[in-house]
C-alpha positions in Angstrom: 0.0 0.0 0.0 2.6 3.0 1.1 0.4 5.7 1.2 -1.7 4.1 -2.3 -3.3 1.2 -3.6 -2.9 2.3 -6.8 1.1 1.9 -6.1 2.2 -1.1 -8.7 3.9 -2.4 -5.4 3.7 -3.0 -1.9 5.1 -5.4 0.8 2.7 -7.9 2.6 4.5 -8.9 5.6 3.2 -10.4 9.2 3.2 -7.9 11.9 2.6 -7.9 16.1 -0.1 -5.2 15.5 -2.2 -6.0 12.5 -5.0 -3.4 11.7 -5.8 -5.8 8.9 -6.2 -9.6 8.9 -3.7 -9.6 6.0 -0.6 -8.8 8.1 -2.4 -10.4 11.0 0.3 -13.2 12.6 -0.1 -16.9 12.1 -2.8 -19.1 11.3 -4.6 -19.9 7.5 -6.2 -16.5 6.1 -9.3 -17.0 5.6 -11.5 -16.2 1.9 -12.0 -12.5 2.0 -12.3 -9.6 -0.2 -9.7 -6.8 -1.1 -10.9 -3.2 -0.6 -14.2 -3.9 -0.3 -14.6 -0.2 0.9 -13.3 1.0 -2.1 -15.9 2.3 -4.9 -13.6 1.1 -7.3 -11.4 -1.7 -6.1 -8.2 -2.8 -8.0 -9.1 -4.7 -11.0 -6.3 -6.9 -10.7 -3.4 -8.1 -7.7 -0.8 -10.1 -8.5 1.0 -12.1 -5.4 4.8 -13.4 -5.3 6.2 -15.1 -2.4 10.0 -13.8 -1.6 10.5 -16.1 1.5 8.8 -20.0 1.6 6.7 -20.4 4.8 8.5 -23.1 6.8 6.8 -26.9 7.1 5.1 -27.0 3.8 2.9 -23.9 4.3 1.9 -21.3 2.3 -0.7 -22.5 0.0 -2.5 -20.4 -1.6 -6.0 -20.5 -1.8 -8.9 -18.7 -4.1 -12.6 -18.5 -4.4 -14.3 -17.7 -8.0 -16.3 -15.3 -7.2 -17.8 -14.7 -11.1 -18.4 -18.8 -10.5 -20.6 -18.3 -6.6 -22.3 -14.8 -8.2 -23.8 -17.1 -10.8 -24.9 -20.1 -9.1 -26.3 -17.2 -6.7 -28.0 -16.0 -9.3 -29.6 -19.2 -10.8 -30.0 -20.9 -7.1 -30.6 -18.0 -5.0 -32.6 -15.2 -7.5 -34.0 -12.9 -4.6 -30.7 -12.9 -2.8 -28.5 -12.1 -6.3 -31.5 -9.5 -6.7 -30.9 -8.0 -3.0 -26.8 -7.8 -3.9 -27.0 -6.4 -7.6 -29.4 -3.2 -6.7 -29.5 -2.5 -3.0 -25.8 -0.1 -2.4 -24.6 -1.0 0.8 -22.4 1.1 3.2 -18.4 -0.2 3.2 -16.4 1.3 6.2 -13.1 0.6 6.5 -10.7 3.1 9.1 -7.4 3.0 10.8 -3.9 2.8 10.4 -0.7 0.6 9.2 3.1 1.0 9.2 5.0 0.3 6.0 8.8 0.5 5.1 9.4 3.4 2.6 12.8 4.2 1.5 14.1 2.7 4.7 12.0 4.1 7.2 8.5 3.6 8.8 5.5 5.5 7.1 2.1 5.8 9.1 -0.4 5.2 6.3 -3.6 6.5 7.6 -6.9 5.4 6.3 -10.9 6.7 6.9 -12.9 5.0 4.0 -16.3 5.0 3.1 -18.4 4.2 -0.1 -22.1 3.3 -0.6 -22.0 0.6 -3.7 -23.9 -2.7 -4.8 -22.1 -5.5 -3.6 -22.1 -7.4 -7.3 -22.1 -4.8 -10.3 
């Protein structure tokens, strides 16, 4: 991120004090979205492990989301209805630390959008 996620790079690295589950310490990371709370969220994020986790870990895991929204929408019509038209409220706020140049930068974050969860 430093300061952008429209930055064509940024570091994802574990730390003690995680404001987001992404730098969050141990454990299997669990399906999620990125930037939900953004209006317009990256289109595309591209991952690349630098370090191997130790014991075998580190598997990567992913969720087709175009796949879910359209057995949603053939299973589950009123729910798909609900997601495509009603704009719901995305919050996201507070703070992380990333290494810039050699030094610590606060990144501070207040986000807010009102959007449809499937466009």
């Amino acid at each position: 991120m430093c300061g952008s996620t429209s930055r064509k790079t940024f570091e994802v690295t574990t730390k003690v004090e995680a404001s987001n589950m992404a730098y969050a310490h141990g454990g299997e990371l669990p399906y999620h979205t990125d930037f939900p709370s953004l209006s317009q969220p990256p289109e595309l994020q591209m991952l690349y492990m630098f370090q191997k986790a130790p014991n075998n870990g580190g598997l990567s895991m992913f969720v087709d989301g175009f796949y879910i929204a359209e057995l949603m929408r053939e299973k589950y019509a009123d729910a798909f209805k609900i997601l495509t038209e009603t704009p719901i409220e995305f919050i996201e706020e507070g703070y992380d630390i990333h290494e810039r140049d050699g030094k610590d930068f606060k990144f501070i974050f207040d986000m807010a959008s009102k959007h449809r969860t499937i466009k």
